[in-house]
C-alpha positions, 0 to 999 in steps of 0.5 A: 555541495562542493568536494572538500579535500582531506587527508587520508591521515586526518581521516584515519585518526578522526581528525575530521568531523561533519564531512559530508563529501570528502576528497582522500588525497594520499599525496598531499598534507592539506586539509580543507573542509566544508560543511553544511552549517549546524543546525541538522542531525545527520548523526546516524548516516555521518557514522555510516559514511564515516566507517565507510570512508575509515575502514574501506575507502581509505585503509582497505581500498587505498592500499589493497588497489594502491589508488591513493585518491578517493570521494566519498557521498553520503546524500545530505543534499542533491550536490554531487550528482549529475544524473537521476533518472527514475530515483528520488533523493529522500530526505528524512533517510538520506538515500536514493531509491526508484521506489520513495513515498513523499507527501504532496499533490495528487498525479491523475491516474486511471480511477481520478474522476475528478482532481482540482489542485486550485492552482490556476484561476479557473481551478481547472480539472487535472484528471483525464477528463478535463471536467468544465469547472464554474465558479460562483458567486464570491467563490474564487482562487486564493493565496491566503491559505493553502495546503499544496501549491500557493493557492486553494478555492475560497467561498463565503457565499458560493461554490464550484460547479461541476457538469451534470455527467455520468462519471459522478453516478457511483451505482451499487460500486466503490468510490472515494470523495477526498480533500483539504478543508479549512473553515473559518467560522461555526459550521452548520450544514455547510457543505463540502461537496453535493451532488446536487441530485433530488427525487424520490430514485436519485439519491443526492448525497451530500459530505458537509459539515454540521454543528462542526462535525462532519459527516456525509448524508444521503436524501432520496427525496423524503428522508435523510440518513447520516453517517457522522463522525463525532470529533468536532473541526477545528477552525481555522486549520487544514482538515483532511476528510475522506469518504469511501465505499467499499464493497458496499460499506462506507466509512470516514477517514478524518486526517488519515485516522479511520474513525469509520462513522456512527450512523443515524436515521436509518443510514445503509451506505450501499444506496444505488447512487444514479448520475446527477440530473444537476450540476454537483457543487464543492461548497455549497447546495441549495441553503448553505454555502462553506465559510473557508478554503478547500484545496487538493479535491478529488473524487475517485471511482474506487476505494482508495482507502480501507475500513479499519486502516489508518493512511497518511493523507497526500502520500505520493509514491514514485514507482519505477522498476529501474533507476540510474543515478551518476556522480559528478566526475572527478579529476585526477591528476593524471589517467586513470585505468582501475577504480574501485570504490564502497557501497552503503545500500539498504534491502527497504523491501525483499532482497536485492541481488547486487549485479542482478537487482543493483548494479554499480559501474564505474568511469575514467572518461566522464562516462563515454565508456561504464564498466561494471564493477568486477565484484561485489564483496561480502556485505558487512552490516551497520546501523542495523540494517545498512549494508556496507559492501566493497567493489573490486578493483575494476579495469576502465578505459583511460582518463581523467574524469573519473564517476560512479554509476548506480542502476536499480533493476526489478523494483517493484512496490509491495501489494497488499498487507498482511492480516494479524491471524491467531490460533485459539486453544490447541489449533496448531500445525501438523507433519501427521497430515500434508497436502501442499506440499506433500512432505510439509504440514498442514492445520489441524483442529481437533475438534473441540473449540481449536480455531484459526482467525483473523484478530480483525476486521476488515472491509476486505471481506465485505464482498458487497454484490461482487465476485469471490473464491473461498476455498481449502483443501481439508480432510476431516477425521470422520463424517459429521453433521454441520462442520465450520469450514471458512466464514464471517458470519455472526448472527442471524443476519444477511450480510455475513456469510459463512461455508461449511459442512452440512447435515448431509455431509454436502459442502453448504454456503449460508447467509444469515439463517438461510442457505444458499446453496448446498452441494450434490455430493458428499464430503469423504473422511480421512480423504483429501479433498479441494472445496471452494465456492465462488460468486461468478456475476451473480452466481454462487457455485461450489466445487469438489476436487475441481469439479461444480457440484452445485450452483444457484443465482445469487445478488447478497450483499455481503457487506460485514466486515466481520473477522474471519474464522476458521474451523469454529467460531460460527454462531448460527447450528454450525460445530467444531471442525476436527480434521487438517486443512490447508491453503485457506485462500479468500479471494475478491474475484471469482477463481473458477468461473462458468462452472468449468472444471479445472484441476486444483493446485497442489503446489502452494499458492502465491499472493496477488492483487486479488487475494484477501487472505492465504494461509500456509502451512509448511513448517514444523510440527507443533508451530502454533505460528500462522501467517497471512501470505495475501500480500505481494512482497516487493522489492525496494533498494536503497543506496545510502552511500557510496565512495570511489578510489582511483 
């Protein structure tokens, strides 16, 4: 969009409305103004920008620097920059930032099996590996329909071959099965994709549409299990339908919302799903061929998706932990050596550090010679959250062209998301007891129905057949037989779990009614002690104060998703926890592997990939407030706004 030139007057007395980009010209009466057109709402950033320009890059900077030009961007369009490198301008905000989420095609990454945008005649695959794709029949690239891009694969009577290959035999492991579906006609065992695989020890699975519900099937050669959504596809409209495993439970996901799945005939979802002995199909199998369009397909070797969990379908992230982004420059009507500006900017995610984390530089020479600005003033807060901060009059090498500079540094996306946790009956947190840190608090249960939990369930603690850590420091008020520690475990069955204390005062980890492992020695009372039991590649292994006091081999697979408790909540013989714990941390991989001894930590614990819940205590006494610290926390600036005085 072109600069206008404006009056500082005309500005100042409200004069001028809709003004995307301003021209302040202190010297002159004239006022020229060019906008966008009607038709768009950019009420709320037009008021940022308009108080921008009213009380800093006018009144304040004009007349505290004595710099009577000015230009001012609000980012309605991508007009006025000259430079982006690693930012992304979103639209809906109207901002830059190098770290944005938008909707669209998919970029391979290092878990795509196979991605087929249906973009070219072959519909070739665009991960990594480059799988051969066959078309059949009267299966072919279309421009009729798409979802992204211009064209989608469209069938009657044929389908997309893939090759007989490794990369689509899952085992026991994760994996997710995605794209866009449009059918034109009833649907009936009509398939989405099939894997082509028959025989009593290969599973074929099949994801298929059936009296125009979906669901995905698994046939090992003499029967067949289902497990189905019951919301029937609607013609003739892009569907989005996503299957996953997760550590060893599958769900469905039906345009982002979970709708988990109902299973029938004897559906598990945790079959050992071997390599192909025949080519996998899109679109068809061996009786049925889809009537309609597919588009953005792909099969991924991990979870994309978690059970429990709405997404939105599509949605792509630009990531980078630094960003440059330059005005177009300006010409002044003679050199200039002092420029000073305005900034509107946004903390999305964490705190950004201005001259640290965001840095703001300024030009006179149409960038041959940047020179930060001399100082950041005190932030001044608009539209709840939009910071307005003034940049101090900075010296700069001689000239006429004059611009302004932002650069992100140490951005960085957010990890994981915090579980809801609540507090039953008395549980709260305690300055009586501390361990970590040792002037802090810690949780106390008193003994009678006091329980901490997770309000959900997550498929976050299904462990399947893989690795994990449970782990606590606790001190409990005196020894007692069977004493509820950290578990999921609700009823007599196998694939929950549950760690606790037993008749003989021994930390014990169960499953079901059996116990699978049982410590060689006791828990003492009133004494701090760090308990933790880990699955380390098939064996279980508990931990007193760093040191193995028990271990056993182990395959369960631990596949409720049952919430978590602590303290009380079990169902099978175990009681009421009374004592303090602290630093309950679950994690999906083993911490303290071989049986190694190592020292536990008595500082607090920090989130990361791996970890499924953490829960703190260091606050005040009493607080019946806990919270699930799991996630890493990133760190996401944008920049809403800026304007320059010279």
């Amino acid at each position: 969009m072109a600069i206008s030139r404006i009056n500082s007057r005309m500005v100042g007395d409200g004069s001028v409305d809709n003004t995307e980009h301003g021209y302040l010209d202190g010297a002159t009466s004239n006022v020229q103004t060019q906008l966008s057109g009607a038709g768009y709402d950019d009420a709320s950033i037009r008021a940022d920008i308009l108080k921008l320009a009213l009380h800093q890059a006018v009144d304040g900077n004009r007349v505290a620097y004595n710099l009577e030009n000015s230009f001012i961007d609000g980012f309605e369009d991508d007009t006025g920059i000259t430079t982006q490198t690693n930012v992304e301008r979103v639209t809906s905000g109207e901002y830059f930032a190098s770290m944005t989420q938008s909707v669209g095609a998919f970029a391979s990454d290092s878990n795509t099996v196979v991605l087929l945008h249906m973009d070219d005649a072959a519909c070739t695959d665009s991960s990594s590996n480059s799988h051969t794709t066959t078309l059949t029949g009267n299966a072919t690239r279309s421009s009729t329909q798409s979802k992204f891009g211009s064209y989608s694969l469209y069938m009657t009577a044929g389908n997309l071959k893939l090759p007989v290959h490794a990369d689509f035999g899952f085992g026991t492991g994760d994996y997710t099965i995605e794209g866009w579906v449009y059918y034109t006609t009833s649907q009936n065992n009509n398939p989405f994709y099939d894997n082509g695989t028959w025989g009593t020890n290969n599973y074929d699975l099949v994801v298929r549409a059936n009296t125009n519900n979906w669901q995905i099937g698994i046939y090992n050669g003499s029967s067949d299990r289902y497990l189905t959504d019951s919301t029937t596809l609607a013609l003739n409209t892009w569907h989005h339908i996503a299957v996953t495993r997760s550590s060893g439970t599958t769900f469905l996901h039906r345009n982002g919302t979970y709708v988990g799945g109902t299973a029938q005939s004897g559906w598990v979802g945790n079959e050992n799903l071997a390599a192909p002995s025949s080519q996998p199909r899109i679109g068809s199998n061996t009786w049925a061929s889809l009537n309609g369009y597919i588009d953005e397909f792909r099969i991924s070797d991990v979870a994309r998706y978690s059970a429990s969990t709405n997404f939105t379908p599509n949605q792509t992230g630009t990531s980078s932990a630094t960003g440059t982004l330059i005005s177009d420059p300006q010409t002044a009507s003679s050199s200039r050596t002092s420029v000073s500006g305005v900034i509107i900017y946004e903390d999305s995610v964490g705190t950004a550090t201005l001259g640290t984390d965001f840095k703001i530089y300024f030009t006179a020479n149409n960038g041959s010679n940047w020179t930060e600005a001399s100082s950041y003033g005190t932030a001044t807060t608009y539209s709840g959250t939009k910071k307005l901060v003034t940049l101090g009059s900075t010296t700069v090498t001689a000239g006429t062209q004059v611009a302004i500079k932002a650069e992100w540094a140490n951005q960085a996306a957010s990890v994981g998301t915090a579980k809801a946790v609540e507090a039953v009956n008395q549980t709260k947190h305690s300055t009586t007891q501390s361990k970590v840190p040792s002037s802090s608090s810690s949780i106390y249960f008193d003994g009678t129905g006091d329980e901490l939990r997770a309000t959900n369930s997550s498929s976050d603690f299904a462990f399947g057949t893989g690795d994990f850590t449970v782990e606590a420091w606790i001190r409990w008020d005196a020894q007692a037989s069977n004493k509820t520690l950290i578990g999921n475990r609700q009823g007599a069955v196998n694939d929950a779990w549950m760690f606790y204390i037993s008749t003989s005062n021994n930390l014990a980890f169960s499953s079901g009614t059996a116990i699978l492992l049982s410590s060689s020695s006791t828990i003492a009372a009133t004494t701090w002690t760090h308990c933790a039991v880990v699955r380390d590649s098939g064996t279980l292994r508990i931990y007193k104060d760093g040191t193995q006091v028990g271990t056993a081999s182990n395959s369960n697979n631990f596949s409720s998703t049952n919430r978590i408790f602590c303290g009380a909540g079990d169902t099978q013989g175990n009681s009421d926890f009374a004592g303090y714990m602290d630093e309950i941390r679950i994690s999906n991989n083993c911490r303290y592997p071989s049986g190694t001894s190592f020292t536990p930590s008595t500082t607090a614990f920090s989130g990361d990939s791996n970890t499924k819940l953490l829960i703190q205590s260091n606050t005040t006494n009493n607080s019946t407030t806990f919270t699930d610290t799991s996630p890493i926390f990133g760190k996401e600036t944008h920049l809403n706004g800026w304007a320059v005085n010279y």
